[in-house]
N, C-alpha and C positions, 0 to 999 in steps of 0.2 A: 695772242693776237691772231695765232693761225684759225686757231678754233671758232673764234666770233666770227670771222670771214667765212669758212668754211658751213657756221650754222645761217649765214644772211644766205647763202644759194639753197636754201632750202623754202619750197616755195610758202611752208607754214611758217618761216619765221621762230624755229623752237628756242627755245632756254635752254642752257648750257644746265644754271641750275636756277630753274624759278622762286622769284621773291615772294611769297605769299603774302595774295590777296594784293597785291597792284602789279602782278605782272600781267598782261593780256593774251592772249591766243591766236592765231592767225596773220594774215598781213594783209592790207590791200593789195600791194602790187609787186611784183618784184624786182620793180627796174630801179631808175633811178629818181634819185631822191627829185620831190613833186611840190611845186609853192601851189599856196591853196588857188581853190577856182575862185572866179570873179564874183564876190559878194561873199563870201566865204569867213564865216566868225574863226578867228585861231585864236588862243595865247598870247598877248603883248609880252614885250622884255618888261620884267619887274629889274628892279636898281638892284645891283649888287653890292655886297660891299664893298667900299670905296677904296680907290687902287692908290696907296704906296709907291714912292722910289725911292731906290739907295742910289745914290751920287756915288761916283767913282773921279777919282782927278787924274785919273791917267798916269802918265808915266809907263816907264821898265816895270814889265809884271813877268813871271817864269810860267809856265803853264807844262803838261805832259808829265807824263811819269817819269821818275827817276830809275837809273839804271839799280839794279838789282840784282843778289845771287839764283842763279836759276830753281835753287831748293826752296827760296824763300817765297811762299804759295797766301803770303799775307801781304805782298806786293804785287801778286801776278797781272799780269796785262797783254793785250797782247800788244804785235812790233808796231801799229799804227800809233802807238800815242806815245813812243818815243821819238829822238831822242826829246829829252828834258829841255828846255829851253826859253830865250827870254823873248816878247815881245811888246810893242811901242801902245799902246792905247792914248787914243784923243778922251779927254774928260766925256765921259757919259752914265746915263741913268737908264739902270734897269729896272722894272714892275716887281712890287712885293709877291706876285703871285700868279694865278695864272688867268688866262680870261673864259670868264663864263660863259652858257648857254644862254643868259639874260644881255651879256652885250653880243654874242654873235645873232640875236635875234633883233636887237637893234641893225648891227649891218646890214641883216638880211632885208626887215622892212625900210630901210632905206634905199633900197637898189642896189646892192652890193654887187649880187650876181649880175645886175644888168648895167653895168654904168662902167666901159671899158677902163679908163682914165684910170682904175684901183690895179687895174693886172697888167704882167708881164703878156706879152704877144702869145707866147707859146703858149700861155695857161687861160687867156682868151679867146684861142682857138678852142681848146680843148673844153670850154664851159659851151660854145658854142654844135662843139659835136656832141656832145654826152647828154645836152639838155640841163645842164646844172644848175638849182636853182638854192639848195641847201646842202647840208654836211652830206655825208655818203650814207650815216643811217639814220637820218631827219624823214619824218612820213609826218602828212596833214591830212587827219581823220576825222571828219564831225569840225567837234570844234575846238582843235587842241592839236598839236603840234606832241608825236609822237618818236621817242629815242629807241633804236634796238640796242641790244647790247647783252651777254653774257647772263643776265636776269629776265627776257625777253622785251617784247617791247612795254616800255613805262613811259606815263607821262611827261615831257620835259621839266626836267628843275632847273629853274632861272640861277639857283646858286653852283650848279655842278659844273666843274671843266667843259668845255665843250671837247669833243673828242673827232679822230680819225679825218683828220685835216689833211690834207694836202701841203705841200711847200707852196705851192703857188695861191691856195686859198689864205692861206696864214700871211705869206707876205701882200695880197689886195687888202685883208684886217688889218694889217698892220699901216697900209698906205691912208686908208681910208679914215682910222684913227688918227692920225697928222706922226705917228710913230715910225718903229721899224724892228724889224726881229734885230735879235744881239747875234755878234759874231760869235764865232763857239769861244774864242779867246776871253770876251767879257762876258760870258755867261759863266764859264769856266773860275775866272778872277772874283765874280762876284758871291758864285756857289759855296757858303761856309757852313751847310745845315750838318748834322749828322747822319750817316747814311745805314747807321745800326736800325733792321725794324723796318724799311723801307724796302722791300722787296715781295715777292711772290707769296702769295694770301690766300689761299685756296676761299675763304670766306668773305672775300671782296672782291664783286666783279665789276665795279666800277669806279673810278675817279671819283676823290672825294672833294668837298668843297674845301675851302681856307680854313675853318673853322674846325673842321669834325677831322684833319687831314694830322698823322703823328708830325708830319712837316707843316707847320704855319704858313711856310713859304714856298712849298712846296714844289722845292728843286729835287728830291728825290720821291721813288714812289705812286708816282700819282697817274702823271704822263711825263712821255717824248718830246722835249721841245725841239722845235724844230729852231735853226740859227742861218744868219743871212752864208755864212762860209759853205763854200764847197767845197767837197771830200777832196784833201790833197795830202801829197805827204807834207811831213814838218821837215825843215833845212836837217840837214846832215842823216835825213832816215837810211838807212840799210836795212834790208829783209833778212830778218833773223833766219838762221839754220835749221832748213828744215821745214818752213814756212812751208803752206798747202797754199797761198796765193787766195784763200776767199776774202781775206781783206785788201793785203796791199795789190792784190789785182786788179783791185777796183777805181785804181787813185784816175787814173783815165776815164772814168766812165763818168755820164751826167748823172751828177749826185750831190743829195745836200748833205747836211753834218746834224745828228739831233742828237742831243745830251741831255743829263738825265737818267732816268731810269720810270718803268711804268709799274704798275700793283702786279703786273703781272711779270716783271721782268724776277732774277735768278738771284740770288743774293751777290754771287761772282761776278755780277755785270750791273752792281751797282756803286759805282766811285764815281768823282769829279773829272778822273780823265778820260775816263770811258768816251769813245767815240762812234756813236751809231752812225749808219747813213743809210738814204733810202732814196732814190728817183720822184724827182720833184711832183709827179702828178700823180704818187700813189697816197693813200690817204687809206687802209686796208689796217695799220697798224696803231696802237693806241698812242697817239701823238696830238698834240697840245700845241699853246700857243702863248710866249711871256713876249712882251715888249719889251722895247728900248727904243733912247734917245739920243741925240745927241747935245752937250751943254757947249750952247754960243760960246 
């Protein structure tokens, strides 16, 4: 995650490690991301495959990691995702998968960026200071709507994750959709994939689609989802002995919750109760975007 941020300030745009023969060279500009000029031919959303949900009926669900001997390095976690614990779910449905660059490009040509009524105030500001018109590394070039990423920049694929989202962009997708991101609790309860395989690929630099992904459903591996929770502690937490305070420091501070795991993430930091978090208007790291509902 550090690395792609780190190569986007460079004003050539380089590859980490170039795709032969559709990677491109150079950048137009290096601010922020640019909807086309007026009259302007881009890439329409082609249809994705068609989006799944699993019904959940609620009830008592346990979520967090269970307590464990501290040698046991096959349970490790750290103090934020204990203790172990039960909590209430209203009946709701989460997305088989995750959402494309062919529906955030519907958003996009619908006014997403422009049409306040999708965003929170803060991140309505914040669209309005930055100029935000697209994802953080969306560029419109000729006549084609251009992704950077880890391979440099490539044409957008209507089937591929969309990536490096913001909380506050994911949750306008999600308003604007009639949806809503999941709580980290029912993303959590829903999460049953296997998480062997799904970690750090030196030979994948980007999110794959539903199809071509070793997760179908691609709760591990791919991206960071982000969830409507913010970063707090769980009832009865206590800061384990010895703790450096880079997590549970944070329960104070303006933060969301994303779960999950990305292609780039460590094998050690890929389980169901792993707990990410990140400040709602940064969009810098490989994060994603699953819905949910609520059932009447």
């Amino acid at each position: 995650m550090d690395a792609l941020h780190l190569l986007s300030l460079h004003p050539a745009w380089p590859a980490y490690k170039p795709d032969e023969g559709s990677a491109d060279e150079g950048r137009a500009d290096a601010g922020q991301s640019s909807a086309p000029a007026a009259g302007q031919v881009v890439a329409h959303a082609t249809a994705p495959a068609p989006m799944n949900w699993f019904r959940h009926e609620g009830g008592l669900a346990t979520i967090g990691q269970a307590e464990s001997a501290p040698a046991d390095r096959a349970t490790f976690c750290f103090d934020n995702e204990r203790p172990q614990h039960q909590v209430y779910l209203s009946p709701y449905e989460i997305s088989d998968r995750l959402i494309t660059c062919g529906e955030w490009l519907e958003f996009l040509e619908d006014g997403g960026y422009c049409r306040s009524e999708f965003w929170m105030a803060e991140g309505w500001a914040l669209v309005a200071e930055q100029e935000l018109a697209a994802p953080m590394y969306w560029r419109a070039e000729d006549t084609e709507w251009k992704v950077f990423g880890l391979a440099g920049k490539q044409p957008l694929n209507p089937q591929q994750p969309v990536s490096n989202i913001s909380w506050f962009e994911a949750d306008a997708f999600a308003r604007w959709s009639g949806a809503r991101l999941p709580t980290e609790a029912e993303w959590e309860v829903a999460a049953n994939a296997p998480v062997a395989g799904a970690h750090l690929n030196l030979d994948v630099l980007a999110p794959r689609s539903a199809g071509s992904s070793p997760d179908s459903q691609q709760w591990f591996g791919e991206l960071w989802q982000w969830t409507e929770s913010s970063y707090r502690p769980y009832p009865g937490y206590r800061a384990s002995s010895g703790a450096i305070g880079e997590y549970n420091g944070k329960f104070m501070m303006n933060q969301q919750v994303l779960r999950g795991s990305s292609f780039a993430t460590p094998a050690g930091h890929a389980r169901t109760t792993y707990r990410n978090f990140f400040a709602p208007a940064k969009s810098w790291m490989f994060s994603g975007v699953r819905l949910a509902r609520d059932i009447p």
